[in-house]
C-alpha positions in Angstrom: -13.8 2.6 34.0 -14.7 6.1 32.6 -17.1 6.7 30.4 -16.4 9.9 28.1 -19.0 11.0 25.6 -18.6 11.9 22.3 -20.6 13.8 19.8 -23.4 11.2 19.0 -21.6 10.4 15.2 -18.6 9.4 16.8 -19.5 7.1 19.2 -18.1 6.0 22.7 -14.6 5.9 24.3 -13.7 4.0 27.1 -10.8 5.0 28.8 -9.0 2.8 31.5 -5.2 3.0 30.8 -2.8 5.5 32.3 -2.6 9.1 30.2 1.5 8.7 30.8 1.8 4.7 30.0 -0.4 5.4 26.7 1.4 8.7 25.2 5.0 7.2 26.0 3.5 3.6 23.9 2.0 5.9 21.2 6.1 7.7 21.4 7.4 4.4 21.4 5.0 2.5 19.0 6.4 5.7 16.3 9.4 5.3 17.0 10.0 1.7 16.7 8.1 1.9 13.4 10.9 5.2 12.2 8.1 7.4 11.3 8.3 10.7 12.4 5.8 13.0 13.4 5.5 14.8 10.2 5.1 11.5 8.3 2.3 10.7 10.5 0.5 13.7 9.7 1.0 12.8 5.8 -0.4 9.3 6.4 -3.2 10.3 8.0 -4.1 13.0 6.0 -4.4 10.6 3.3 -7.2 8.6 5.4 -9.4 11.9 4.4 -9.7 15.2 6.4 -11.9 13.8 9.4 -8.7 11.4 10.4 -6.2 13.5 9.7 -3.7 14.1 12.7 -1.2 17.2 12.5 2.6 17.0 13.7 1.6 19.6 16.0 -1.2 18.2 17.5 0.6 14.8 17.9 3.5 16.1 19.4 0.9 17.9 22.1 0.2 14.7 22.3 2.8 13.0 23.2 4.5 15.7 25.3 1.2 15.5 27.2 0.4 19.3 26.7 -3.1 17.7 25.3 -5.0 14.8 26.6 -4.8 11.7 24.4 -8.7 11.5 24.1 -9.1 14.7 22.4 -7.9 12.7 19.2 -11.2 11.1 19.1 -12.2 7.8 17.5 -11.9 8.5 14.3 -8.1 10.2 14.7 -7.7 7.5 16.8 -8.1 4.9 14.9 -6.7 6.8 12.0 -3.4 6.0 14.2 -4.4 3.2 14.9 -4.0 2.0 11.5 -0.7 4.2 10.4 1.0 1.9 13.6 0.2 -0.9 12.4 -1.8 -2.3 15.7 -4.9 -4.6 16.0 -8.2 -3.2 17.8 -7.4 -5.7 20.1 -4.0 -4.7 21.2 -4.7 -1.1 20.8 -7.6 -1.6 23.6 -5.3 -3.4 26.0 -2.3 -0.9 25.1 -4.8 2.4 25.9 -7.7 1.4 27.2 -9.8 3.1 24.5 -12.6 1.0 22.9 -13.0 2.3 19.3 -16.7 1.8 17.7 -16.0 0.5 13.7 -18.5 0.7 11.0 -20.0 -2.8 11.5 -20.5 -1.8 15.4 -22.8 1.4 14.5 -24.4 -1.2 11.2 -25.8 -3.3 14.5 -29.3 -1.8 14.9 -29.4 -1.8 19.1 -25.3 0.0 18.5 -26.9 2.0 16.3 -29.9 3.1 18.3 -27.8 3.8 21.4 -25.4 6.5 19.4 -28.3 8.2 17.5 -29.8 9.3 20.6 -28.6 12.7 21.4 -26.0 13.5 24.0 -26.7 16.9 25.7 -24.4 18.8 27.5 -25.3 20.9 30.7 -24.1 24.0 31.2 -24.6 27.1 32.9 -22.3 30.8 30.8 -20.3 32.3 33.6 -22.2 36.3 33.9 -18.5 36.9 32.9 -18.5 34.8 29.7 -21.8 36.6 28.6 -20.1 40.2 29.4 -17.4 38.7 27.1 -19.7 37.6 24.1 -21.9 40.7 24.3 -18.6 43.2 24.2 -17.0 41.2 21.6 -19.0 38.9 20.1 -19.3 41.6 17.3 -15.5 41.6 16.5 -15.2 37.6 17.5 -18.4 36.0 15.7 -17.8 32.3 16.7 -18.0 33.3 20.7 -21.4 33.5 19.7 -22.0 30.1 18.7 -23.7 27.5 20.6 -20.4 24.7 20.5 -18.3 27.9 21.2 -20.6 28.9 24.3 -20.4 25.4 25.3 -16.4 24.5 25.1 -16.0 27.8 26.9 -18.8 27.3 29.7 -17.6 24.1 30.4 -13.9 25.5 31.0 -11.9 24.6 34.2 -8.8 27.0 34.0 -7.5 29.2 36.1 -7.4 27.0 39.4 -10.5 25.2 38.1 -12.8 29.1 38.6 -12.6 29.7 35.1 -11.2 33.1 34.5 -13.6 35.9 36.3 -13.7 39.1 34.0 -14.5 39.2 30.4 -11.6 40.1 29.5 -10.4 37.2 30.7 -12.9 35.3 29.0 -11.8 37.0 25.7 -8.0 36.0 26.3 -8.6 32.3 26.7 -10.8 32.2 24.2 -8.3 33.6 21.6 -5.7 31.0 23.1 -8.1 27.9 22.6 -10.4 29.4 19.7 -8.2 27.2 16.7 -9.3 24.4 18.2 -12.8 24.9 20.2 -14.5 26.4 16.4 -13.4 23.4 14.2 
């Protein structure tokens, strides 16, 4: 089983089930219940901003152009609850383990997500050329979760993309979702 670590407010995910058996479910599970894409977005966005999941970003989803655990816990079980399916079944169905408010309420639960996750990293030379030359024009490449998502890139054959211009380019491809 794979552990995959989430910023320390949301919690844990466990992810065991198949990236392909759970996005065709999630298409099926939609389908079955005649919502389309766009009405999902409207019933999530009514669970509150931090649940909300777009008809872009769930069709990425479910075309696979964006792994299913980027929804997080709380999208995810925003979903979770607009189809209709039990924590139990929706563990069985993708594997994913979804922490709920009387989890992080138990005081050892608690202690265990409070304590802070860090990252390690090391900023390609390139990267740094990047945010020096146009960090001005670009502010966010110069913020620490920016830094991060970008050091921690595996593109371009899994290298990461060698001159900072380069660096600049996939940043402006990924920045909508890497500064929110």
């Amino acid at each position: 089983m794979q552990m995959l670590a989430m910023r320390p407010t949301e919690g844990w995910i466990f992810m065991t089930g198949s990236e392909i058996e759970v996005r065709r479910w999630l298409l099926e599970r939609r389908e079955d219940l005649s919502l389309t894409q766009t009405e999902v977005d409207r019933r999530t966005r009514q669970l509150g901003p931090n649940f909300r999941i777009s008809q872009s970003y769930l069709s990425q989803i479910e075309k696979g152009t964006r792994p299913f655990t980027d929804l997080g816990p709380e999208r995810m079980d925003a979903l979770r609850r607009v189809y209709g399916v039990s924590a139990e079944e929706w563990v069985r169905r993708t594997g994913v383990s979804l922490m709920t408010p009387d989890d992080l309420a138990r005081p050892s639960v608690a202690a265990e997500v409070a304590r802070p996750i860090t990252y390690e990293y090391k900023v390609p030379d390139a990267l740094q050329e990047a945010i020096d030359e146009y960090g001005d024009r670009f502010p966010a490449m110069r913020s620490e979760p920016v830094i991060r998502n970008l050091s921690l890139a595996q593109y371009y054959d899994g290298r990461g993309p060698q001159t900072a211009e380069e660096w600049l380019s996939y940043y402006l491809s990924i920045a909508k979702w890497i500064e929110s």
